[in-house]
C-alpha positions as CSV (number, residue, x, y, z in Angstrom):
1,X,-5.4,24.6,-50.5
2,X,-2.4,21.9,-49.4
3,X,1.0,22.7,-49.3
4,X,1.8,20.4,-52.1
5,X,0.5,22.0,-54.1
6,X,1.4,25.7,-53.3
7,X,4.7,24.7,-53.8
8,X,4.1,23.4,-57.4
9,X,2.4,26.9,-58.3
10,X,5.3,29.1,-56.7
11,X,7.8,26.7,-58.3
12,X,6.8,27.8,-61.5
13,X,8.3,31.1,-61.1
14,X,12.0,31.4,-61.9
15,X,14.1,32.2,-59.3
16,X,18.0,32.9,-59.8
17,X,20.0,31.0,-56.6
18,X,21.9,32.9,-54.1
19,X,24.1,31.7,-51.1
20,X,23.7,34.0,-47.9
21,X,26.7,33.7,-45.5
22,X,26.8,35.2,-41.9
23,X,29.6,35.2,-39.4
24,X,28.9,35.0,-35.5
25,X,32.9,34.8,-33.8
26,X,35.4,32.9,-35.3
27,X,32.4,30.8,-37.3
28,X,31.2,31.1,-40.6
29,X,27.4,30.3,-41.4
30,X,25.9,29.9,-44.8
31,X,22.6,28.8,-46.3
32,X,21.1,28.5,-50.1
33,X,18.4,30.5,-50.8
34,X,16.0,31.2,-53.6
35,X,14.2,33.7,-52.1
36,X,16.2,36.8,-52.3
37,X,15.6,40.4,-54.2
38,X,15.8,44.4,-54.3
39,X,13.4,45.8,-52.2
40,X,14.9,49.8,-52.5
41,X,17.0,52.3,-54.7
42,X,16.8,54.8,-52.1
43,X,17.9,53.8,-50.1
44,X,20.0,50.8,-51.0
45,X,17.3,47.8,-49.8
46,X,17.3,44.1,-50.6
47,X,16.0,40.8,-48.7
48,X,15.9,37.5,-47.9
49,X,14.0,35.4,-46.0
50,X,15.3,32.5,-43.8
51,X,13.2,29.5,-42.2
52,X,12.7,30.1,-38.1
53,X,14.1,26.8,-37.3
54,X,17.3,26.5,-39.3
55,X,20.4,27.4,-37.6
56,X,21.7,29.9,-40.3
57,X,17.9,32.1,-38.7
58,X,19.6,32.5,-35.3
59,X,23.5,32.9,-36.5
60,X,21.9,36.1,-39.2
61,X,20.1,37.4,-36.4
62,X,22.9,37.4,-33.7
63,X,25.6,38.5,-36.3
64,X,23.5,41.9,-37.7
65,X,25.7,41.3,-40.9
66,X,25.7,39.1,-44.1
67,X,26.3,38.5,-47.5
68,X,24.8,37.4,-50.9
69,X,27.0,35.7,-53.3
70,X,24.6,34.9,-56.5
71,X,25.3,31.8,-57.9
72,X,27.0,30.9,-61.4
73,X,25.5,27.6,-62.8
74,X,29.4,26.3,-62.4
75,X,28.5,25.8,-58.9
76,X,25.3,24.0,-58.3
77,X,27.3,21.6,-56.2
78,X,27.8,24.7,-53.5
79,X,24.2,25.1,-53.9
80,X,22.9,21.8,-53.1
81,X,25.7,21.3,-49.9
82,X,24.4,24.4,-48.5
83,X,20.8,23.8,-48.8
84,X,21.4,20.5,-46.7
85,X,21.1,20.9,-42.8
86,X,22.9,19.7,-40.4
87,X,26.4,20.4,-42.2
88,X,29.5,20.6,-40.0
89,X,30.3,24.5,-39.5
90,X,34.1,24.1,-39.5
91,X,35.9,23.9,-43.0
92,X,32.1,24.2,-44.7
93,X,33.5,26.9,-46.9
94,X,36.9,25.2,-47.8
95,X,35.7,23.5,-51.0
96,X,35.1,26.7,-52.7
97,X,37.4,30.1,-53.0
98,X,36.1,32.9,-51.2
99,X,37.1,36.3,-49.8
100,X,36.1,38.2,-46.6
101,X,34.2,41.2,-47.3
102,X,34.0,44.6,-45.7
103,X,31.9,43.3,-42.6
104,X,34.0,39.8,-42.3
105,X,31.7,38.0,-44.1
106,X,32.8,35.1,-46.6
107,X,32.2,36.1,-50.2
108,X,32.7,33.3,-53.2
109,X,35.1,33.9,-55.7
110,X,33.2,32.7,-58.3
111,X,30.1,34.6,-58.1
112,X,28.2,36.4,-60.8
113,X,27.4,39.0,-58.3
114,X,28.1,39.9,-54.1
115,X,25.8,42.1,-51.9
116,X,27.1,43.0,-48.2
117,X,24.6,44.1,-45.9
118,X,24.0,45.5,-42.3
119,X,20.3,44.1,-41.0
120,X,18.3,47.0,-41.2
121,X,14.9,45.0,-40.5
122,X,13.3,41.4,-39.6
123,X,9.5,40.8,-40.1
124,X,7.3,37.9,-39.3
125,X,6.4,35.9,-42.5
126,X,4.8,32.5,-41.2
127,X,7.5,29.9,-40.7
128,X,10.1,32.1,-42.3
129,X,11.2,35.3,-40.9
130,X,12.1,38.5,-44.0
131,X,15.3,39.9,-43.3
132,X,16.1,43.4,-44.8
133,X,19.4,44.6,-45.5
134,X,21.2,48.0,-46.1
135,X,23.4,47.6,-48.8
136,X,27.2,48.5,-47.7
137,X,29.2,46.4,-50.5
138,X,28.5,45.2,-53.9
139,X,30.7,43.3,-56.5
140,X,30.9,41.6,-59.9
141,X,33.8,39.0,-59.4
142,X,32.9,36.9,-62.5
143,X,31.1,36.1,-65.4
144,X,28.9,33.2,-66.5
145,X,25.4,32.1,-66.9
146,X,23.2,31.9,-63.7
147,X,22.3,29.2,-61.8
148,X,18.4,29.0,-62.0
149,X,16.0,27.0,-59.9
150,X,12.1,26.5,-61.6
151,X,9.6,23.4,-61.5
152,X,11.5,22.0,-58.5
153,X,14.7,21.5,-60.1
154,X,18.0,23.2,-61.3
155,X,18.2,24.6,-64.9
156,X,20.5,26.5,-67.4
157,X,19.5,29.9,-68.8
């Protein structure tokens, strides 16, 4: 089996399109992802997993806190600048309104939906490590249909 086409079968599941945001110091990190659910009701579990060699991996790692702010399909732009690497850190967040959470952590305005979470285990997945979080925060700042990422590309719901 190639990897081409592995990633044609996944990419025909629906995924909704989250933006995960660490902060290590004075320096906020974030990083689109697709690959984020609930894992637990009791207790309060959910995950993500983040590629080994992107810099968001070590800054999540180091920080032991982060957040989830699930994406409205107003703001695809945020999710295609965050999914590039190699992005300046400072003033990255700027284009888009966001609060600070509980823990510190950067929070955008305009999401459907915002999880906060304290790393409460990492696991080996190939290339990828799958970080767990306890839940300690959760919000509904706005409504709006979701952003939705299927076949490769963005789409409306």
């Amino acid at each position: 089996m190639d990897r081409e086409t592995y990633r044609k079968v996944v990419g025909r599941f629906a995924t909704g399109v989250v933006i995960v945001t660490t902060r290590v110091g004075d320096v906020d990190h974030a990083m689109t992802v697709n690959s984020f659910t609930s894992v637990s009701l009791d207790p309060l579990l959910v995950l993500f997993c983040a590629e080994k060699v992107a810099r968001f991996h070590d800054a999540v790692l180091e920080s032991g806190v982060w957040g989830v702010s699930v994406l409205p399909a107003a703001m695809r732009d945020a999710s295609q600048f965050f999914a590039h690497r190699g992005r300046p850190l400072n003033g990255q967040l700027a284009r888009w309104p966001h609060h600070r959470g509980g823990s510190g952590v950067a929070l955008f305005d305009a999401a459907l939906a915002t999880v906060e979470c304290d790393t409460h285990a990492v696991y080996p997945g190939g290339d990828h490590s799958i970080i767990v979080g306890a839940v300690t925060g959760l919000g509904m700042p706005a409504e709006g249909p979701p952003l939705i990422y299927h076949d490769g590309a963005y789409k409306n719901l």
